[in-house]
C-alpha positions, 0 to 999 in steps of 0.5 A, a space after each residue: 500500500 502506497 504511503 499516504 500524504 496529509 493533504 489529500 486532493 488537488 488545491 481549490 485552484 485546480 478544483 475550480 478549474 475542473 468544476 468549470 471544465 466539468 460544467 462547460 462540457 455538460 452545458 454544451 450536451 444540454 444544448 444539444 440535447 435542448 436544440 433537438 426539438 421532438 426528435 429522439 434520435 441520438 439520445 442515448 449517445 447523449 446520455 452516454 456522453 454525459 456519463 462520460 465527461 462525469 468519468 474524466 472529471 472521477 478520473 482525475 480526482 481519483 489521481 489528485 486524491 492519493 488513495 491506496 493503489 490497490 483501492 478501485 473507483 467502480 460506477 454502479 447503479 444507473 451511472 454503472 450502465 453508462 448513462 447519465 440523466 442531467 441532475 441524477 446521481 453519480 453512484 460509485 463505489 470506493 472497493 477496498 480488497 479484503 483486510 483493508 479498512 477506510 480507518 487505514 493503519 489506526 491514524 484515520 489516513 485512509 478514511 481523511 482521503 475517501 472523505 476529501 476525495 467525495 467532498 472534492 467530487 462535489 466541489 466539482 459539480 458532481 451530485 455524488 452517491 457513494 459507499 466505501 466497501 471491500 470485496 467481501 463485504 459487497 458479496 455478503 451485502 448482496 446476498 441479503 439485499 436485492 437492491 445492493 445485487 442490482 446496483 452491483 450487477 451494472 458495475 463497471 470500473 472506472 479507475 484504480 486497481 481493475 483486477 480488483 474489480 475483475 475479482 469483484 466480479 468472479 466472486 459475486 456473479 455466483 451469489 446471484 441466483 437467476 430465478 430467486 432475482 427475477 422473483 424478487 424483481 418482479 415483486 418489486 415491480 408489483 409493489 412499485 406498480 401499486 404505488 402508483 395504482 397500476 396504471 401509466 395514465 396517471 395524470 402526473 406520471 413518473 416517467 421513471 417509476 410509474 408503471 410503463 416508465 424507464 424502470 420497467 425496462 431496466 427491471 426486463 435488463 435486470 433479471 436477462 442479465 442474472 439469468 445469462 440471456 443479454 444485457 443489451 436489447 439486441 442481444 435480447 433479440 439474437 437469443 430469442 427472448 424478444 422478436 427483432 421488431 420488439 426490440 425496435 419498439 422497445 428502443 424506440 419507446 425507451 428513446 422517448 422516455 429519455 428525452 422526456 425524463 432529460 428535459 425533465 431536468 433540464 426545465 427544472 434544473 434539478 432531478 425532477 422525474 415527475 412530469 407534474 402539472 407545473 413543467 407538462 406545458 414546458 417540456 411540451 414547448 421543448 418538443 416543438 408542441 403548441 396550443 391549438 387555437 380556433 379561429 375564434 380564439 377558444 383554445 381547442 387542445 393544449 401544448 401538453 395535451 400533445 405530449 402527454 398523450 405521446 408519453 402515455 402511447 409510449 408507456 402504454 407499449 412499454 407496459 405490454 412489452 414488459 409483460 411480454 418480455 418477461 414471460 418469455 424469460 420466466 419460461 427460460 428460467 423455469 421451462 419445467 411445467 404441466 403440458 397445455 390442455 387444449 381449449 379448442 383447436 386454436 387456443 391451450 391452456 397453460 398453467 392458467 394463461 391462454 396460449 395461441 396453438 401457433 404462433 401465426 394464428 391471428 395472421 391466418 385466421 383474424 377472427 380469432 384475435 376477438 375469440 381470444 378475450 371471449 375465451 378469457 371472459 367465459 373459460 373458467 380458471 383462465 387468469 391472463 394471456 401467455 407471452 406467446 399469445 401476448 407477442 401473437 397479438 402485438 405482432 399482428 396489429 396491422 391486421 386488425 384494419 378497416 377490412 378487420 372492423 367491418 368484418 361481421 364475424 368480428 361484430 357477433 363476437 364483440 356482440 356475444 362478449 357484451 351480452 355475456 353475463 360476466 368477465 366484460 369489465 376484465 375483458 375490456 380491459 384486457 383489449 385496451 392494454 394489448 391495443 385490441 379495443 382500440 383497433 376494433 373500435 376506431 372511434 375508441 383508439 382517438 381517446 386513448 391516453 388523452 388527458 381531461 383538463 377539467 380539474 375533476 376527472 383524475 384519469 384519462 377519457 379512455 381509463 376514465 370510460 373502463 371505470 364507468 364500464 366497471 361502476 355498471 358492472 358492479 351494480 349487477 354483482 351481488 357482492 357489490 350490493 352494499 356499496 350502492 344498495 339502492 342502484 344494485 336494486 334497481 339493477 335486480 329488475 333491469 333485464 339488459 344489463 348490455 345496454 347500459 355497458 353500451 352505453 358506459 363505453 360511448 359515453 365519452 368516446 367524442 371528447 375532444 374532438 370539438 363540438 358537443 360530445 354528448 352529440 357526436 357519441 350518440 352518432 357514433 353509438 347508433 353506427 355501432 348499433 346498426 353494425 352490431 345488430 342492436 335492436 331498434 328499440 335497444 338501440 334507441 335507448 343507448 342512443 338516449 344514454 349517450 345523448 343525455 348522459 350530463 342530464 340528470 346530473 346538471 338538473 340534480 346539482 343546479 336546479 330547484 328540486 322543490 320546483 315541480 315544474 323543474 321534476 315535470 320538464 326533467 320528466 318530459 325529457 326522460 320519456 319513461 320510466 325504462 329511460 330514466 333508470 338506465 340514466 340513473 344507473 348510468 349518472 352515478 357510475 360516470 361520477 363515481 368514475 371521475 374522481 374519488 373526491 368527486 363523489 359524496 353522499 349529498 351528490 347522491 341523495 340529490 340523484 335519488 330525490 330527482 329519480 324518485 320525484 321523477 317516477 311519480 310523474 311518470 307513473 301518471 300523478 301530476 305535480 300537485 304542490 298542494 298535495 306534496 306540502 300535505 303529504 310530506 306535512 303528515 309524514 313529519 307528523 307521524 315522525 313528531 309524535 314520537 317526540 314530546 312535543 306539546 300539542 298542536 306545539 308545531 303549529 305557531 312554527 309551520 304556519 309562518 312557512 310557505 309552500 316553498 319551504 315544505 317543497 324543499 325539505 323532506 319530513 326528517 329535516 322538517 321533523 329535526 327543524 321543528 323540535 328545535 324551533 317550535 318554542 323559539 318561533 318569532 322570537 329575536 335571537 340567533 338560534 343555531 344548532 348542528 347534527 351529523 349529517 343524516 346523508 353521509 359524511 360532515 354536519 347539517 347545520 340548521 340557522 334560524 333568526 331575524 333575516 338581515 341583508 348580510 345574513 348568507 355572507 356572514 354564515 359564509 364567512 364563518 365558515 370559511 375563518 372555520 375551515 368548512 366547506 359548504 355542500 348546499 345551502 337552503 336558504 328560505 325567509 318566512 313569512 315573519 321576517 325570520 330566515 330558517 336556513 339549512 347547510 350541508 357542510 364538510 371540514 377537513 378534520 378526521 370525523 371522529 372530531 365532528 361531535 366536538 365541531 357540532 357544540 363548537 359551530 352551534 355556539 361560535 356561529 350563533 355568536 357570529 350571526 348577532 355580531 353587528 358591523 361590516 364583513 371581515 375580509 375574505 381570506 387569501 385561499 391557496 390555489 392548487 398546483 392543478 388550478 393554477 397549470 389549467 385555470 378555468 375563465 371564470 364565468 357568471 351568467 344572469 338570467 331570469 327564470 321562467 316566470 320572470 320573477 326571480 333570477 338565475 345566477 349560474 357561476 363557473 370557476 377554478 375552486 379555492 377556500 373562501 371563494 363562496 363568501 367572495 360571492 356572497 359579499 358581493 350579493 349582500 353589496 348590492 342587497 340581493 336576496 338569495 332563495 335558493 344555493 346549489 352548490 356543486 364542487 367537481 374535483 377543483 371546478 365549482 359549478 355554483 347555481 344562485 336563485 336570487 332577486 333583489 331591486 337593483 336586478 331590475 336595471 341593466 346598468 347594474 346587472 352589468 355593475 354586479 357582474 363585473 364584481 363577481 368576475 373579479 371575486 372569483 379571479 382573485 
């Protein structure tokens, strides 16, 4: 061992200079990687470039820092495969032989020098990942950790003493047992996936860890390089485990992926591997992509639209060919294994995977390419398709053509598929990740990994309709009949439950293609049905789904359901009773298909009151007010006598409310209102009390006191300091001045806290409400990444209602706390009445609907004047 000096590594001149070496050389491969534009050609060499000029710069470190000569500097983890990413990590190992310590001879020598030499490392520019290990106790940590076995199975020396890492080598390529990593690789891999929900299409992809992204890739490197089989794609491909146009696909997606991630870096200057909201436009604009723009200037498609559907093509093949890939090298690590059970003549069974009976069936017989998932939907005991069938179908894609999608054989299969009493979710899925569905079904493939900048659906239109398809699906499984009991109900009396997967898969199959997609969907579901066979009378009604699938959604949140005129025309529109349960049943799938945040309780008892209210027009009872308000007025009498309330005690209260009242509150929130207020009624002080919501999840808060101009935005305004969000909003005034006004409200905190919020709101907001003068200021609310990557215009629409006596004020904005009491600060400026709030949250949009009146409505010029506030209040 070479004697040690005391002051290791070269002097701060030296180290500035190789800093500014380093860093000019990086720069001019960033520019050149910044000037390509969209194209991936020559990527990897510019990976492999910038790993490069990081080994000259360790290179002459190593020499300036005096380490023991027989001491080695080895690359390992990503760096170790010669490629470097712009801000990743410079992984090396210092490998010491065996006996030697980084404590040196007792006096700490050695370990000053490794230290200086790694702190120098990153004196220079480079963002080092280290570890000091000899031979022996890299074999004995490899053995025990699977992630040291892999970052040291891509080891390459970069300086110092090269038999020492040759006996590295030798001694720890036997401790890999090839069928042992691929198990633990392929856990790993699971587990990753799972992180991230299984699916490339998140909206935030990591297009390093998700799954379809580069680690994929390198896992399939990984456990081909353990097993002996290649370690590069071509070698793949000369020993049979990829076809010689796989391992072109494989290259040519793996090559968009780099130059994604790169730029990635570059934009962020820092190691960003998340393609987040914040960078989607600039990394789109880095490839040449730009927002469409209509000749009327409405932005028809984003820059970033552009580039994420091209991301999510590209992970969506990384995902198959990974699949396929490494099933092909399980069945060389383990070719032991039952003979195929044949299912027909062209299809085995092996080991619970369908295997094609040759490898060129789809070429000679097309019609089997949609037998393969009719036989996956119906064969009991099959769990997926084998790498042979997998790589068949990748491989035969061209056939599946025009000639392909007109064929009628292949319609009375996907027909049969639909109209199958199980598997159609597993199905269709299936078909979408091998590419198939959007092959037959043309119209399906143009949405695709296409992204919805709506701030409430979390998935892409195509992931987006295969959820729908599930919702549906599940209302007619047993098993599922607790999550929805009273869809699963009506889901036990409909006699077609293909209709409605129809109807699911076309919903949204025109988005954003221009125009209204509720429209052009119903064109292209009537051509299906036409080409399939579909009954007129079936067809109709799936048209009818399609067309009018945002309806019963938009009327249930926006509209007044006390207002029968509003349950007849809703009435009128649906037709029937068939109709109106298929679009039920349909309604709630698509919402709970959006988002998990977009769902409540509340969203669905406000479908099933519309749906109820609905069938009673239908079955022939007119929308008799009178007859409404009496019944509902005996049904909370039956409730009250239950309670020891003094007789005829509802009476001073129930007769100071209108017709309105009763027709927007059903007898249990009648019942609960006059408990609590029978005593109180026209008495002058602010009464307030709270209960868990009787719907789902938050509080029902009930204010009754004196109305006063300011009234709805003070209450908003509390709510807001306390960090609720309003639901819906009842507001109501009786006929004694007093305003009994009912809200649905949610908090952030954990619901075991919401009997301590109920004792809290009842006194605080009583105390708020009797507090005399001006309105607090709103607070500044914090906008999310989301809202501030895809801002909506904000948009206020005024116009009278059908009677012309009050006014319909429609708002649309990107949500933010506090934005309710903006509105309402505004509306009590101007001493505008409220009737009625509907208060729609969807994901980070609000689509808020407002029956008010008010004198200063009557005049254009102050229309114009509340407008133009409102605008501004909800910009900011």
């Amino acid at each position: 061992m070479m004697q040690l000096g005391l002051a290791p590594g070269p002097a701060a001149t030296d180290l500035q200079a190789l800093r500014d070496d380093y860093r000019a050389r990086k720069s001019a491969v960033l520019a050149t990687l910044q000037a390509q534009g969209a194209s991936t050609r020559g990527i990897t060499k510019l990976l492999q470039k910038l790993s490069r000029e990081a080994d000259v710069t360790l290179r002459k470190l190593w020499d300036a820092a005096g380490l023991p000569d027989d001491f080695a500097l080895v690359a390992v983890g990503g760096y170790g495969r010669g490629e470097l990413f712009p801000h990743s990590d410079v992984d090396v190992l210092v490998l010491m032989p065996d006996g030697a310590s980084a404590d040196g001879d007792g006096d700490g020598a050695v370990k000053r020098h490794v230290e200086a030499f790694i702190g120098h490392c990153w004196d220079a520019g480079l963002e080092i990942g280290s570890s000091v290990r000899t031979v022996a106790e890299c074999v004995a940590l490899a053995k025990d950790d699977v992630t040291v076995q892999t970052s040291l199975l891509e080891s390459r020396p970069l300086t110092g003493n090269r038999k020492l890492h040759a006996e590295f080598v030798k001694r720890f390529r036997p401790t890999v047992d090839p069928r042992a990593f691929f198990v633990a690789k392929t856990l790993e891999m699971r587990q990753r996936h799972n992180k991230f929900e299984n699916t490339p299409y998140s909206l935030e992809p990591n297009c390093k860890e998700s799954p379809g992204g580069l680690r994929d890739l390198q896992v399939i490197l990984w456990v081909a390089k353990a097993a002996g089989l290649g370690q590069s794609w071509d070698e793949l491909a000369r020993n049979g485990i990829a076809t010689d146009f796989e391992a072109r696909q494989v290259k040519r997606n793996e090559a968009l992926l780099s130059l994604i991630r790169a730029r990635l870096h570059v934009i962020a200057d820092r190691r960003e591997d998340r393609l987040v909201f914040d960078l989607q436009t600039a990394v789109a604009e880095s490839f040449g992509y730009k927002n469409e723009i209509s000749e009327s200037g409405r932005l028809v498609s984003r820059a970033s639209e552009a580039l994420m559907k091209r991301y999510y093509w590209a992970a969506k093949a990384v995902t198959q060919l990974n699949q396929i890939l490494l099933l092909g090298i399980e069945e060389r690590l383990d070719p032991s294994g039952r003979a195929p059970e044949p299912i027909n003549e062209r299809f085995l069974n092996k080991d619970g995977m369908i295997e094609v009976a040759s490898d060129d069936l789809y070429i000679r017989n097309p019609h089997a390419i949609l037998e393969t998932f009719l036989i996956y939907q119906t064969t009991v005991g099959v769990k997926g398709l084998s790498a042979r069938t997998l790589r068949a179908l990748y491989n035969a894609r061209n056939v599946m053509d025009a000639k392909f999608r007109s064929d009628p054989a292949n319609h009375e299969t996907f027909r049969q598929m639909l109209m199958e009493p199980a598997g159609i979710t597993h199905a269709l899925r299936l078909m979408n990740q091998t590419s198939v569905l959007g092959r037959y079904l043309w119209v399906f493939r143009k949405i695709v990994g296409q992204m919805q900048h709506d701030l409430f659906h979390v998935y892409t239109v195509d992931q987006h309709i295969l959820m729908v398809v599930r919702n549906v699906r599940r209302f007619f499984i047993p098993e599922h009949a607790h999550e929805y009991p009273f869809c699963s109900q009506l889901a036990a009396g409909w006699d077609k439950p293909w209709i409605l997967y129809v109807a699911a898969l076309f919903h949204d199959i025109a988005k954003g293609r221009g125009g209204d997609h509720s429209e052009l969907g119903a064109r292209d579901v009537r051509l299906f049905c036409r080409q399939h066979r579909i009954a007129k009378e079936d067809c109709q009604l799936v048209e009818f789904l399609v067309k009018e699938h945002l309806t019963m959604s938009r009327v249930a949140q926006k509209e007044d359901l006390g207002n029968p005129e509003v349950i007849k025309a809703f009435a009128q529109r649906v037709g029937n009773e068939r109709n109106l349960t298929a679009l039920y049943l349909l309604t709630v799938a698509d919402i709970r298909g959006t988002s998990p945040k977009v769902w409540n309780a509340w969203k669905g008892k406000l479908l099933e009151d519309l749906y109820r209210y609905t069938l009673r027009v239908l079955g022939g009872r007119a929308p008799d007010r009178d007859a409404e308000v009496e019944a509902r007025k005996r049904e909370a009498l039956v409730q009250l006598a239950l309670y020891a309330l003094p007789h005829e005690g509802h009476k001073k209260l129930w007769d100071t409310l209108g017709v309105d009242y009763y027709m927007r509150h059903d007898a249990s929130d009648i019942v609960w209102h006059t408990r609590h207020l029978a005593r109180h009624a026209g008495k002058a002080k602010a009464i307030v009390r709270a209960r868990l919501s009787p719907i789902g999840e938050g509080l029902q808060v009930l204010v009754y006191t004196p109305d006063q101009p300011d009234l709805f935005a003070r209450i908003c305004g509390y709510f807001d300091q306390a960090g609720f969000s309003i639901l819906d909003a009842k507001v109501h005034t009786a006929n004694n001045g007093y305003a009994l006004d009912t809200f649905q409200v949610v908090s952030s905190m954990l619901p075991e806290h919401n009997r301590e919020l109920v004792s809290m709101v009842e006194s605080e907001l009583a105390h708020t409400i009797e507090q005399a003068g001006p309105l607090p200021a709103p607070s500044r609310g914090r906008v999310s990444r989301r809202v501030r990557s895809f801002p909506i215009a904000p948009r206020v629409q005024l116009a009278p209602d059908e009677k012309a006596q009050k006014w319909l004020l429609s708002i649309s904005a990107s949500d933010r706390a506090g934005l309710l009491y903006c509105i309402a600060r505004v509306l009590a400026k101007h001493k505008i009445n409220l009737q009625l709030a509907k208060i729609s949250t969807l994901g980070e949009r609000v689509e808020d609907t407002f029956l008010v009146d008010g004198p200063e409505l009557q005049q254009n010029r102050k229309q114009i004047e509340i407008e133009t506030e409102l605008l501004e209040a909800l910009a900011g």
